[in-house]
C-alpha positions as CSV (number, residue, x, y, z in Angstrom):
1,X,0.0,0.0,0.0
2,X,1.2,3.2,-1.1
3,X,1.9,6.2,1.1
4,X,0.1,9.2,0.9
5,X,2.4,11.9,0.0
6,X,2.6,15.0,1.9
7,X,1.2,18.4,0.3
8,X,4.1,21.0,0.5
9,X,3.7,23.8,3.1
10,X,1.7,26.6,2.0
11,X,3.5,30.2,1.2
12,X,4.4,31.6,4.1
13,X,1.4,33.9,5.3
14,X,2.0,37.2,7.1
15,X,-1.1,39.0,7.6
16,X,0.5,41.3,9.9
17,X,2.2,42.8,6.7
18,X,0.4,45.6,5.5
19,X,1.1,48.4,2.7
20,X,3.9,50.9,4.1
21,X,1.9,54.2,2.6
22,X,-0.8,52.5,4.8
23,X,1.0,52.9,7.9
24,X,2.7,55.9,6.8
25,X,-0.7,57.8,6.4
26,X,-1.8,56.4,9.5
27,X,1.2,57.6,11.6
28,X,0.1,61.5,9.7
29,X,2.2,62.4,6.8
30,X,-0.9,62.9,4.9
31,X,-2.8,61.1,2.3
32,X,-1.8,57.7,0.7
33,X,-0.7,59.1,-2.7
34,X,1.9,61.8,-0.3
35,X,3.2,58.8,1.0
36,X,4.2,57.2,-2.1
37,X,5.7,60.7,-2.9
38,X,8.2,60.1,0.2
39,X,8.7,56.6,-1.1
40,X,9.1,58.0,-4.7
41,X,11.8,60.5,-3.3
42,X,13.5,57.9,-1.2
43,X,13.2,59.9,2.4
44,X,11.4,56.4,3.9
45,X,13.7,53.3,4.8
46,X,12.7,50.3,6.2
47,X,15.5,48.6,8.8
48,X,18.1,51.1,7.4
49,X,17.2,50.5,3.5
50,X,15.5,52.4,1.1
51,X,11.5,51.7,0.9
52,X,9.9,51.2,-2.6
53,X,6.4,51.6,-3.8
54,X,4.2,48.9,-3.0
55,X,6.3,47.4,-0.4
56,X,5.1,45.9,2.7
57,X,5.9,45.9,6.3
58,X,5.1,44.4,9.7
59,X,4.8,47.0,12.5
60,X,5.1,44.9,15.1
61,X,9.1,44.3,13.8
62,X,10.3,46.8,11.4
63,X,11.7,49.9,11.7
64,X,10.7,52.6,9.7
65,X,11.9,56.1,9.3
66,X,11.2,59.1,7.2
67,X,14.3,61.6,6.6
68,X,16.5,59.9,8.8
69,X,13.9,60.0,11.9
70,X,12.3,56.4,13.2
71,X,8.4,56.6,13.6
72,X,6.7,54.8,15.8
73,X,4.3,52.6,14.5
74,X,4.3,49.5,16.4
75,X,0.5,48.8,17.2
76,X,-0.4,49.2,21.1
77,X,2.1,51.9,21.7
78,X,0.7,54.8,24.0
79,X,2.2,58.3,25.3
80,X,1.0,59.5,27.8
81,X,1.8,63.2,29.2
82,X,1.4,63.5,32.7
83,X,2.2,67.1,35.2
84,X,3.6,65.4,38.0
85,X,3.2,67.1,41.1
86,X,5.3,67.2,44.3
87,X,5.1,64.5,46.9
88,X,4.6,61.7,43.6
89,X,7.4,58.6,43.6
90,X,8.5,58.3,40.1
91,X,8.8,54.4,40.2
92,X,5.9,51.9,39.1
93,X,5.2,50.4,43.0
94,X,6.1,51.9,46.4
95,X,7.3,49.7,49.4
96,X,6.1,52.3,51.8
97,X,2.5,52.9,49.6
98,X,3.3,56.3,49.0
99,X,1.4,57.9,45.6
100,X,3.2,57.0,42.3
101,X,3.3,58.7,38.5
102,X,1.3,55.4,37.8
103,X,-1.5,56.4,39.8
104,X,-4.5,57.2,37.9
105,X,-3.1,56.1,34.3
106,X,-4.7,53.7,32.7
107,X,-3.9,50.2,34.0
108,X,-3.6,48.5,30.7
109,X,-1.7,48.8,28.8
110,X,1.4,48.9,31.3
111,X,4.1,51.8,31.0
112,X,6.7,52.9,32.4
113,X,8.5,56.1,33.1
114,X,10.9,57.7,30.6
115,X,13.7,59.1,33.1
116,X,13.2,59.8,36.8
117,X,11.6,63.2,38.7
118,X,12.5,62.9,42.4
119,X,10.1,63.2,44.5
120,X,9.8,66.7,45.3
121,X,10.5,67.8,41.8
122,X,7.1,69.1,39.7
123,X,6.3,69.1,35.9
124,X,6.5,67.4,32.3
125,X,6.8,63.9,32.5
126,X,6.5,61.1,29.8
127,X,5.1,57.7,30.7
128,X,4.9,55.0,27.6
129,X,5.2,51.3,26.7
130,X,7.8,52.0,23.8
131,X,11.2,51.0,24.5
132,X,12.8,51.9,21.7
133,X,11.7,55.7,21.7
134,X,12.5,55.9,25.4
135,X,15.7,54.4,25.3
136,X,16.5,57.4,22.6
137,X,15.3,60.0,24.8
138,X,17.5,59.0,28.0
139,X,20.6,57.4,26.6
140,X,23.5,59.7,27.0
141,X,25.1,59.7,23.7
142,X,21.1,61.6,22.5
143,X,21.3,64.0,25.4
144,X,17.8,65.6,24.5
145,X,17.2,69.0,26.2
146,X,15.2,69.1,29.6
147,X,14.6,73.0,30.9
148,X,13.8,73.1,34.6
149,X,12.7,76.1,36.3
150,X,14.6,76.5,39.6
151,X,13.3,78.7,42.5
152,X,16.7,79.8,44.5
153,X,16.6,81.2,48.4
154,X,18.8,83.7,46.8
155,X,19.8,85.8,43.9
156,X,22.8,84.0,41.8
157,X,25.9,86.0,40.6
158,X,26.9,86.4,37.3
159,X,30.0,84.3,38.5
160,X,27.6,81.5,39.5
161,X,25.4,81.7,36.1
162,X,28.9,81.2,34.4
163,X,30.3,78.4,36.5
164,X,26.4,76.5,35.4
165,X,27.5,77.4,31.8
166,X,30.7,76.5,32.0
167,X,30.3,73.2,33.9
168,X,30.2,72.4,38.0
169,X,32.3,70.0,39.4
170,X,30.4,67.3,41.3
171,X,31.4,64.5,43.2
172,X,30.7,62.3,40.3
173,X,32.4,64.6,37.3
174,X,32.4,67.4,35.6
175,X,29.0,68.7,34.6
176,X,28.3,69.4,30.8
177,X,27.8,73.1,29.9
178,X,24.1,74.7,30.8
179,X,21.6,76.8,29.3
180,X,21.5,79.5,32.7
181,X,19.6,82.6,32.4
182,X,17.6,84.4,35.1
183,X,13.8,84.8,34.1
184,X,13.3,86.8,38.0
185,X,15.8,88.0,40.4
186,X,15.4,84.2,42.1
187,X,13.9,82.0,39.7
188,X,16.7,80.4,37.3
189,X,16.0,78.5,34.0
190,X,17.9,75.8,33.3
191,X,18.5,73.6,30.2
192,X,20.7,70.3,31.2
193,X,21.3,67.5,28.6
194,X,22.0,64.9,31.4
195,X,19.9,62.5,33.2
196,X,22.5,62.6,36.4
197,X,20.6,61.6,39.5
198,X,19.3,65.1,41.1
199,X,21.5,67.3,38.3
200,X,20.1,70.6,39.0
201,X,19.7,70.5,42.5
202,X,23.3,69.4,42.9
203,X,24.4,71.9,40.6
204,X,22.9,74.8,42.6
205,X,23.5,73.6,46.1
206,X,27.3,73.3,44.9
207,X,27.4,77.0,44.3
208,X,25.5,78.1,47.3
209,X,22.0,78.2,46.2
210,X,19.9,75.8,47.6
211,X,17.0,74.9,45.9
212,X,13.2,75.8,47.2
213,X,11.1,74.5,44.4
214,X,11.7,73.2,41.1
215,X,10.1,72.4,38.2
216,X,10.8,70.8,34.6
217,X,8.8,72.8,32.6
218,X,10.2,71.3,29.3
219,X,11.5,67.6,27.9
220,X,12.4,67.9,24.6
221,X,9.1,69.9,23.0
222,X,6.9,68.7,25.1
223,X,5.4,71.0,27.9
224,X,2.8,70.6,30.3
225,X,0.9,73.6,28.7
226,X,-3.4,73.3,30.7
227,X,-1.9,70.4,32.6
228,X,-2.6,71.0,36.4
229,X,-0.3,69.6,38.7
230,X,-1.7,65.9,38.9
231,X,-3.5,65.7,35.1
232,X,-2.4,64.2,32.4
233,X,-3.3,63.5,28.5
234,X,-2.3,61.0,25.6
235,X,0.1,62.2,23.2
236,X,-1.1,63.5,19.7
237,X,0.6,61.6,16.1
238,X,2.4,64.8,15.8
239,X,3.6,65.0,19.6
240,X,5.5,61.5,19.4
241,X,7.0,62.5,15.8
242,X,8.4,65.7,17.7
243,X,10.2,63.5,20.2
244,X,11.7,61.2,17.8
245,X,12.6,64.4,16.1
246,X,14.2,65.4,18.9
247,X,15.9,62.9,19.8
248,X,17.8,62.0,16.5
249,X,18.5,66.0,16.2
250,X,20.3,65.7,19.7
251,X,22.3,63.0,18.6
252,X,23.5,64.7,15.7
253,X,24.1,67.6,17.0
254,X,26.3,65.6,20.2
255,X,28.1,63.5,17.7
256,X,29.1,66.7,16.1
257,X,31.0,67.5,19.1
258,X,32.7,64.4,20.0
259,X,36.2,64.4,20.4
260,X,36.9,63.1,17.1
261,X,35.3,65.1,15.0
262,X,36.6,68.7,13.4
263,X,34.1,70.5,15.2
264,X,34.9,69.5,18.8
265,X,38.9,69.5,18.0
266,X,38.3,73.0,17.0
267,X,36.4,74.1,20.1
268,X,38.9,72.5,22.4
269,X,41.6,75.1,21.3
C-alpha cells in the first residue's frame, strides 16, 4: 500500500504585513498618494534600506523612518503626558505605599517612566510602553534638552550663572555646559542634557543656592501647557513624531561634538 504523500507547506502567510503608505498615512504624513511621494523621493527606509512603492511591512518588527527620523508605528504603543506634582514617587510600585506617576493612568496597557523626577520635583513627565523611543530619549550619547525652572533662596551672581554654563564640578564629574539665564531675580532656567541623578539641585546647592522648588517645565518639546499639577493627557501623532525628532537632532548635534570630529577639536583650542 502506497503512502500518501505530503502536500508541501503553504506560502508563508504574514497577515500582519500591511502596505507601508498605509501605515505611513496612518502615523500622519498625509494622504496615501503623499506617501508614495516620500517613497518615490527615497526619504522612507525600512530597517536602514530604502523603501519602494508597494512594499510591505510588519509593525510589530520593522523599523521605519522618514528623513533619517524612526516613527513609531508598532500597534499598542501609547504616550502619555502626565504634570507630576510634588510628593509623587516616580517608580511603578512603592514599598512604603506612597502615591506614584502610575497612579490614575490607565492600567492596561502597562508603561513605564521615561527618566526619573525625584520626589519633590514638579512638571513634564512622559510615561509609555515603547522602549525603543524611550531608550532614545534618555541614553547619553542623544542627550535631548530638559529645561527646569529652579526657585533659588537667593539671587545667583553672574559668577555662579557662568560656573552652570561652564560646567560644575560634582562628586561624580564634571557637569556638561548649561543653558542659565535668570527669568526673576530668584527664579533660574535651566536647560541640562543629562539624566545625572538630582543634576540641578546638585548643581545649585554646589554654588551656594539651595534649591526651594523646582520644576521641569520642558522635555524635549513637550510641555505641560493646561496640565494642572496631577493631570495628564495621551500624546497626539504629531507630539510623538516631535520626540523622535528630537531625539535623532540631539544625537547629531552631540556627535558633532565628540572628540573626534573637526568641530569638537576646534572648540577645544
Amino acid at each position: 500500500m502506497s503512502k500518501i504523500p505530503t502536500p508541501p507547506p503553504p506560502p508563508e502567510h504574514q497577515p500582519s504585513k500591511v502596505r507601508l503608505q498605509k501605515v505611513l498615512a496612518n502615523s500622519g504624513f498625509g494622504s496615501r498618494r503623499r506617501c508614495d511621494d516620500l517613497i518615490a523621493a527615497g526619504k522612507v527606509t525600512v530597517n536602514g534600506q530604502p523603501a519602494v512603492l508597494g512594499q510591505r511591512v510588519n509593525p510589530s518588527h520593522d523599523l521605519i523612518a522618514v528623513a533619517g527620523v524612526a516613527i513609531a508605528v508598532r500597534p499598542g504603543l501609547v504616550y502619555y503626558l502626565l504634570n507630576k506634582p510634588k510628593g509623587v514617587i516616580t517608580t511603578a510600585s512603592d514599598t512604603h505605599d506612597r502615591p506614584t506617576v502610575l497612579d490614575g493612568l490607565p492600567a492596561e496597557p502597562r508603561v513605564f517612566p521615561v527618566g526619573r523626577l525625584d520626589m519633590d520635583t514638579e512638571g513634564v513627565l512622559l510615561l509609555t510602553n515603547d522602549g525603543d523611543l524611550a531608550h532614545r530619549l534618555t541614553h547619553p550619547s542623544f542627550g535631548v534638552p530638559k529645561s527646569y525652572l529652579a526657585y533659588l533662596g537667593a539671587e545667583p551672581t553672574p559668577a555662579a550663572l557662568r560656573s552652570l554654563r561652564e560646567g560644575v564640578p560634582l562628586e561624580d564629574g564634571m557637569t556638561a555646559p548649561a543653558k542659565a539665564s535668570l527669568i526673576e531675580p530668584r527664579v533660574l532656567r535651566l536647560v541640562v542634557h543629562e539624566g545625572r541623578n538630582r543634576l540641578v539641585r546638585r548643581m545649585c546647592e554646589h554654588l551656594g543656592y539651595p534649591v526651594l522648588r523646582l520644576v521641569r517645565h520642558r522635555f524635549g518639546p513637550l510641555k505641560a501647557g493646561k496640565l494642572k499639577p496631577g493631570q495628564w493627557r495621551q500624546l497626539e501623532t504629531q507630539e510623538v513624531r516631535d520626540l523622535e525628532s528630537a531625539a535623532a537632532s540631539s544625537r547629531a548635534g552631540r556627535s558633532a561634538h565628540t572628540p573626534d570630529s573637526p568641530r569638537a577639536r576646534q572648540s577645544q583650542r
